[in-house]
N, C-alpha and C positions, 0 to 999 in steps of 0.2 A: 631563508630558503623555504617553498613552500612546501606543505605536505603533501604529497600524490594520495587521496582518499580510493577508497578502491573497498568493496566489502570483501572478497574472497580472494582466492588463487585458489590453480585446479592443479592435484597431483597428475602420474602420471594413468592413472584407474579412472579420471574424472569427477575424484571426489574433491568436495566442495571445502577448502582450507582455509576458517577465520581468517581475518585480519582485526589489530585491536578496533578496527571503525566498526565492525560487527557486535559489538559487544553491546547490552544496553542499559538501561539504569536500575533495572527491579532488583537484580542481586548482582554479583563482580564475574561471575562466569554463565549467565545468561544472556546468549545471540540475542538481539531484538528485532522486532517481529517483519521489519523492515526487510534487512537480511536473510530470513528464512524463505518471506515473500518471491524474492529476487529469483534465487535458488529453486524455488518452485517452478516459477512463473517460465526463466532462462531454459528450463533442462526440457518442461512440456512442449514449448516454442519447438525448439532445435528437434525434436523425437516426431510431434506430430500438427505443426506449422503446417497451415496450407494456405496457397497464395489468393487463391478466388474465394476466401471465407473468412469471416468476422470473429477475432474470437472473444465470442457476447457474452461471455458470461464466465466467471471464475473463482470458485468457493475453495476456499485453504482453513483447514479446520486443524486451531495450534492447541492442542490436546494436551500438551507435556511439553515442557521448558526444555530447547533447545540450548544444550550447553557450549562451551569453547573448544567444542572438539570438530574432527571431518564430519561432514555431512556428505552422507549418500541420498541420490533423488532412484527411485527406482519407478519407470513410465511405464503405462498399457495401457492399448487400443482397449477400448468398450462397445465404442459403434462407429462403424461408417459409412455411412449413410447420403444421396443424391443433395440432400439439402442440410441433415447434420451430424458433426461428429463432434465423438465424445472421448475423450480419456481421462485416466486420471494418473496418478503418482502418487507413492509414499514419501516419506523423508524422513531415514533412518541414521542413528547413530551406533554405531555397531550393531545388535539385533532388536533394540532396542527403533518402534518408529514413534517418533514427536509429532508429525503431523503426516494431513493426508490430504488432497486437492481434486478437485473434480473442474476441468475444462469443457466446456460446452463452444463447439465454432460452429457458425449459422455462416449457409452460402451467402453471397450479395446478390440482389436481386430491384428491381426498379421500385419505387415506391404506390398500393395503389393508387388508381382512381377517385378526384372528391379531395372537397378540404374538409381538414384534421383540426383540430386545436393542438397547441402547444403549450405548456408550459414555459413560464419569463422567470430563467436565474441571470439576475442581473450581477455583473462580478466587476469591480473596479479596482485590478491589480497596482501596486506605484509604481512608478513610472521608470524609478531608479534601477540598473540591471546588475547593479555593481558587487551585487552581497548574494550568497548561492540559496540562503534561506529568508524570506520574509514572514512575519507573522504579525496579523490584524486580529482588531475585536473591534467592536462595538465601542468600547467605551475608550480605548486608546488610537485607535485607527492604526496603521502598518507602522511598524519598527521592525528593527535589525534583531532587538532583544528580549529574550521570552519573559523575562522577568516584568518588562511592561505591560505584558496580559493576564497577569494573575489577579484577574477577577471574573465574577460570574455572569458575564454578556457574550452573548456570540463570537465565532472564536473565525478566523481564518487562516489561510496558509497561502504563499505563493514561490516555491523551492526549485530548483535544480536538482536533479537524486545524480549520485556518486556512483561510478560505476559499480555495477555486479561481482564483477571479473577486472583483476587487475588488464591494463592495455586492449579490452574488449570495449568497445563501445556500447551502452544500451539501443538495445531494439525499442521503438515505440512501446510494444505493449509490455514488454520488461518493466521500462521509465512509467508507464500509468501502473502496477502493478505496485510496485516500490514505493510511489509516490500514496497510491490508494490506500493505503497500510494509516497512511494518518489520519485518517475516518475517527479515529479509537484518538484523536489526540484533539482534534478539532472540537467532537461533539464532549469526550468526559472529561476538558481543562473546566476547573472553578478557581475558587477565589484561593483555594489550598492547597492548587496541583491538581495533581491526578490522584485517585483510588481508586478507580476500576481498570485492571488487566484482560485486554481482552484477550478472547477464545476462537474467535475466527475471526474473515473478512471474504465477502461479499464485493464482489466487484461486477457492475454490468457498464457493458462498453456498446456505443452505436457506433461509434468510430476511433482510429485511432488514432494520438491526439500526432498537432503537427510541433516542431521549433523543443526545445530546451526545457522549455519548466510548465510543471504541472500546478493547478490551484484547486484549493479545497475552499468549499464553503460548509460552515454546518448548516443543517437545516431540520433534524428532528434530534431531541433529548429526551427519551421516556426510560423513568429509574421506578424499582420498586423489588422492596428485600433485598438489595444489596445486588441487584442484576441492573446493567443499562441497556439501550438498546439506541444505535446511533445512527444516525442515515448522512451523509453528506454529496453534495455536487462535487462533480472533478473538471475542471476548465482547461483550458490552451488559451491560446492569444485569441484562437478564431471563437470560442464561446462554449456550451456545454456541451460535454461528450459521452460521460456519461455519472454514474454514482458509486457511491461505498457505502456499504452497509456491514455494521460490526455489533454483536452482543459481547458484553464484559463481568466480570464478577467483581464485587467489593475488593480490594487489597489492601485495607487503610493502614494494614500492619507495615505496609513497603511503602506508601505514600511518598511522589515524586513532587517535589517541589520546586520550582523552576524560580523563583522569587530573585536565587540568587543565581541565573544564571541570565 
């Protein structure tokens, strides 16, 4: 039988109720960051979604280890504005708040006048549709299994994310949201796992993405005293849409090692 993955269920208040798929690998009663993401991203949409506007931009700053308990998302307007609006939300566990989000939505508008340069990220997902996670490097190219990339060359990703909400379907920018969380996984996998836990994520979107699965490419790694600082591309089938950017701290004490997984 298969398993129905799902990250939350919503009591009858609309607070956010773990499922064990929420849970992550740093300690046994810590949500990972995926899930928090979700939960953020889900409660801003629904509060202050607007249909003629972009939402460009979106900072979740994870302060404090969200644990295995309800999460409450608490929203407010900031600005609204002819061309943009802002809100943001907490995310609190009892009075206690873990994190904090700032949405930025830009109206849509025609491109100017004149040609621009663009940057070329070239992404060459496999071809196979069969497996809900992919992951590539450099030095193994795409497998099913993480343990084939534990080493220190350029890391990729090409996944399906699990609903938000049990029998809720993800919204586009829910799925890049969820999905842009592995920015922290792409850029700080080595030859030993992981050691740096990151502290936020940085999400900037030109559009939102189309189809089923999101792709990550890394493309900057700058470490120094125990801080990293990670940049990566986010893909769709149709090509880049936009980026993640995450800073992390050392955690060599928790050190995630995927070798054997």
């Amino acid at each position: 039988m298969t398993a129905i993955l799902y990250f939350f269920t919503l009591d009858d208040d609309g607070h956010y109720l773990p499922s064990t798929y929420a849970l992550g690998r740093w300690a046994p009663d810590m949500l990972n960051g995926p899930a928090v993401c979700a939960a953020v991203a889900r409660s801003l949409e629904i509060d202050f979604g607007l249909d003629d506007f972009v939402p460009a931009r979106i900072t979740i700053d994870l302060f404090k280890a969200a644990r295995n308990a309800p999460l409450q998302v608490r929203t407010r307007e900031v600005r609204s504005g002819r061309r943009i609006h802002i809100s943001e939300a907490d995310v609190c566990q009892g009075d206690t708040v873990v994190a904090q989000a700032t949405l930025v939505q830009l109206r849509r508008a025609a491109a100017p006048p004149g040609q621009e340069w663009h940057s070329q990220h070239p992404f060459d997902p496999p071809e196979s549709e069969g497996h809900r996670r992919w992951y590539g490097s450099t030095d193994a190219g795409w497998t099913q299994t993480m343990g084939d990339h534990q080493n220190g060359s350029r890391k990729q990703l090409w996944a399906k994310s699990i609903p938000a909400v049990l029998d809720v379907e993800n919204t586009p920018f829910v799925q890049l949201v969820m999905a842009a969380e592995a920015t922290s996984l792409v850029t700080n996998w080595g030859s030993d796992g992981i050691g740096y836990i990151n502290c936020d994520l940085t999400v900037a979107i030109s559009r939102l993405p189309a189809g089923e699965r999101i792709g990550l490419t890394a493309d900057t790694h700058i470490t120094s005293d125990g801080i990293a600082i990670g940049t990566a591309t986010l893909f769709d089938h149709l090509g880049p849409l936009g980026t993640g950017m995450v800073t992390a701290l050392s955690n060599a004490a928790a050190q995630i090692d995927f070798s054997g997984h």
